[in-house]
N, C-alpha and C positions, 0 to 999 in steps of 0.2 A: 572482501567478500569471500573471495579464496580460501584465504585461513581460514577463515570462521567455519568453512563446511569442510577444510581438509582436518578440523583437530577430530571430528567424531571415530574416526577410524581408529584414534588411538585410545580415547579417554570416553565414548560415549557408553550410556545405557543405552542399551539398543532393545525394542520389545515391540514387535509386531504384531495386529491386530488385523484381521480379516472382516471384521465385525462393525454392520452398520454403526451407525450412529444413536438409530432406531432404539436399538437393546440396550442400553446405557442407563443408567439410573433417571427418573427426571425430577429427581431432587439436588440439585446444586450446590456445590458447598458453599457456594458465596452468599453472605449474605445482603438481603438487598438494603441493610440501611446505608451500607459502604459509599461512599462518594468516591467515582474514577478520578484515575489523575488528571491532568490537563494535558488534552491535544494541542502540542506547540506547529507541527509542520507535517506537512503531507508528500510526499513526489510522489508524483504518477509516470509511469514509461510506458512509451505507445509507440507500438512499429507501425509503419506504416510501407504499404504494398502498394505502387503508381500501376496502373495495367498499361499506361500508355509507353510509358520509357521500361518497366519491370526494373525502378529503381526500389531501394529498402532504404526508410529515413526511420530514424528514433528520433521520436518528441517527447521533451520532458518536461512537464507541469508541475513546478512546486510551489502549494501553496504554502503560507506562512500567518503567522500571528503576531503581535507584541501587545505591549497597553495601549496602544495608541490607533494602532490601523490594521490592515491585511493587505499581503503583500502577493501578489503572481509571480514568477520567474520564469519564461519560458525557455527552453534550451534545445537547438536543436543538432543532432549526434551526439555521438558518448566519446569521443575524442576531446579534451579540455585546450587544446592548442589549435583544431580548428574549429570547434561548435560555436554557432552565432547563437546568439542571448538574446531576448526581448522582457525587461521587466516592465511592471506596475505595482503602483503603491494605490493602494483603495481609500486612503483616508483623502476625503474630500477639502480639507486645508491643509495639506500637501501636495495631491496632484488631484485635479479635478476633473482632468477628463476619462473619466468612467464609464467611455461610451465611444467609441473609432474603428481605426484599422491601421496598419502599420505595416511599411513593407520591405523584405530582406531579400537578402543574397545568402545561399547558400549551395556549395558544389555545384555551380553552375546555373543550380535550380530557380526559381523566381517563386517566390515566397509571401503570400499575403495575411495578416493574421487580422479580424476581424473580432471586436469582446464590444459586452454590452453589461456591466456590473452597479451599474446608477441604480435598480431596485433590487441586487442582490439581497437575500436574507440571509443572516448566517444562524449559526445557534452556538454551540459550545466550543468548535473546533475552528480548523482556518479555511474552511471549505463552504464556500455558499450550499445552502441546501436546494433555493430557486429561485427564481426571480434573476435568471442571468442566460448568456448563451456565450460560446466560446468557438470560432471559424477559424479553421486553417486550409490555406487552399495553396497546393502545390504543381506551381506552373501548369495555371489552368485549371486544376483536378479538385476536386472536395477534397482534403485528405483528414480533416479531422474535425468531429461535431461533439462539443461538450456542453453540459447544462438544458433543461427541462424547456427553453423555450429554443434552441437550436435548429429545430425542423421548422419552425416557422420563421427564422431569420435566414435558415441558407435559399428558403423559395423567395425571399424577400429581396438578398443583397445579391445573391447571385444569378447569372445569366440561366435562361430557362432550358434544360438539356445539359447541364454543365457534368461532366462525368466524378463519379463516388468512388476515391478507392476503399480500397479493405485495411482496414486498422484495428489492432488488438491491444488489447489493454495486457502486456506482460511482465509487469513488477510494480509493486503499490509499497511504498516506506512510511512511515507514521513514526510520528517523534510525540514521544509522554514524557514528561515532567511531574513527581509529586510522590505519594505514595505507591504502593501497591498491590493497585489495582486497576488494569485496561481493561478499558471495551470500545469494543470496533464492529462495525459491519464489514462482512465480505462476498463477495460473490468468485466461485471458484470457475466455472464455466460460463460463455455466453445464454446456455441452455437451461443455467440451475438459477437457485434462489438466492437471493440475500441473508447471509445466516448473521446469528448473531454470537460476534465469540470476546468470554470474559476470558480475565487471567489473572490470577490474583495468587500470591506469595503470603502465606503466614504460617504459623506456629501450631501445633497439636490443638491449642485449646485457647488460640489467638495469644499464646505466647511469642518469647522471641527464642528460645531455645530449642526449637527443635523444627525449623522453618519445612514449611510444606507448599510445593505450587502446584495449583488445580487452574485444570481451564476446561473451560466448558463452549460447546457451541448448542443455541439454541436453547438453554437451562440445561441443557445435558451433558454431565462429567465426562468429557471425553478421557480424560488423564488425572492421575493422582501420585505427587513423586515425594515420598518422604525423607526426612535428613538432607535436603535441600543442600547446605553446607557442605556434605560428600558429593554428592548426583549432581554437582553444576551444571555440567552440561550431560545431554543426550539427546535423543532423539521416539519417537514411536509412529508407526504408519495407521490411518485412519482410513475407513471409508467413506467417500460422502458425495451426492449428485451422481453415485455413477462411479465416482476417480477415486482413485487412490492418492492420498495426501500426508504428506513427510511434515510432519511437527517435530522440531528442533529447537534446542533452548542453549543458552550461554548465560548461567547467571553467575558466572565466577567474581566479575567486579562487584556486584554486591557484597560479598563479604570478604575479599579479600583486597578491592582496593579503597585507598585514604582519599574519606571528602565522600562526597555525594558517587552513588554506584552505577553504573550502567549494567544493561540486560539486554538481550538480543533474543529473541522469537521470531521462527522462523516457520509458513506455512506455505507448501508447494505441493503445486499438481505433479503425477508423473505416470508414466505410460505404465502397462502392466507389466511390457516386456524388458522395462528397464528398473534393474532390482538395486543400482546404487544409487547412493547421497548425490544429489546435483550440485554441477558447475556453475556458478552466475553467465559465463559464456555460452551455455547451451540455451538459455532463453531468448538470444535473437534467434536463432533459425527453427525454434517449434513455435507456431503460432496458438498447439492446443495445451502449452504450458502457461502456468501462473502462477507468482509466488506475491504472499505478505510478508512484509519485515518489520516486526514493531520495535523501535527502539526505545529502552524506559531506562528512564533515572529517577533513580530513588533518592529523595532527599533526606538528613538525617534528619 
């Protein structure tokens, strides 16, 4: 992650905008007969704040896809040598129970995680859309509530007064496979809305010689970078909800590397009074930072 946001300083387009979102064209250049690529995998990172100990845990949600079934992974710290794991597999002739609790050890801490996915709906991606709930309770504590029926299973399974910590959602990953063209929902603050952001790679006049990548949030161009081939990577800062937000792109493997190409997009909150490119280390200790990472591969 490091590298990826330390190349701009040498090779980026750099082009700052001050300028809502608002003023922006609200003609798209995507067009909508286009079919996105496929959502293969998601992680989700979530700090989470105990009031009772003022311990700081990272929990990591990745969900997954294949032909067959969807997949949970939970992980918790970002340490690979000591983070305890808890998976699921959702395909009901696989593993069947789709409905429990399960209980760990971690730093000391005593660790309960509680899922209910037996009427999960999905749709296109690896992420139930509802019909599910997702409990984590950290020695004692609420520490994390996921999915649309959550508040009515934590008054449910858990003791009555049970205390809530504070948990932020600080880095979301999304894995494309296919063509390109992604779309994704996002939400940048707890305060703001769900926007809607395309991003799509083509050519002058949907050719392939003179590749162009637009993205747009909400039907609105926020970006438009031509000769693509040269521009691989760069950056441009947006306004939006309020924040200021660092849009960042790496699509050098697309054209320069052999076999199917990868791309990296990069979208991050950041304070006003901090005017560089960010660290992936700085988003454990800001709780009002957020970043998207989509990663695409392009297939030939």
């Amino acid at each position: 992650m490091r590298d990826f946001a330390a190349c701009f300083s040498e090779y980026a387009v750099q082009v700052v905008s001050d300028t809502s979102c608002s003023s922006y064209s609200t003609n798209s250049c995507i067009s909508p007969s286009l079919i996105p690529s496929i959502q293969n995998a998601v992680t989700c990172l979530y700090k989470i704040n105990l009031s009772s100990s003022r311990k700081q845990i990272l929990i990591s949600l990745s969900w997954s896809k294949t032909n067959l079934s969807h997949g949970l992974s939970i992980i918790f710290g970002d340490d690979p040598s000591t983070s305890t794991a808890v998976k699921l597999n959702t395909n009901p002739r696989i593993f069947r129970k789709l409905k429990g609790s399960r209980n760990v050890e971690f730093h000391n801490s005593s660790i309960e995680v509680f899922w209910d996915l037996s009427a999960a709906r999905y749709e296109t991606g690896p992420e139930p859309v509802d019909g599910f709930y997702l409990l984590i309770t950290v020695d004692s504590q609420l520490g994390l509530i996921v999915g649309d029926l959550g508040e009515e299973a934590s008054q449910r399974r858990l003791k009555l007064g049970v205390k809530t910590a504070k948990f932020n959602l600080i880095s979301r990953q999304e894995h494309f496979s296919g063509n390109t063209l992604y779309s994704t929902k996002a939400r940048f603050c707890e305060s703001g809305l769900d926007h809607d952001i395309l991003i799509h790679c083509s050519g002058e006049n949907e050719g392939l010689k003179y590749p162009v990548l637009s993205v747009s949030i909400d039907k609105k161009t926020v970006i438009r970078v031509k000769r693509l081939h040269w521009n691989f990577r760069g950056n441009q800062t947006i306004f939006l909800d309020g924040l200021l937000v660092d849009l960042m792109w790496d699509v050098h493997g697309w054209f320069y590397n052999p076999g199917p190409g990868y791309a990296v997009f990069m979208f991050r909150t950041r304070s006003g009074m901090d005017s560089r490119l960010w660290l992936e280390e700085k988003l454990v200790h800001k709780d009002e930072e957020f970043s998207l990472m989509i990663y695409a591969c392009k297939s030939i």
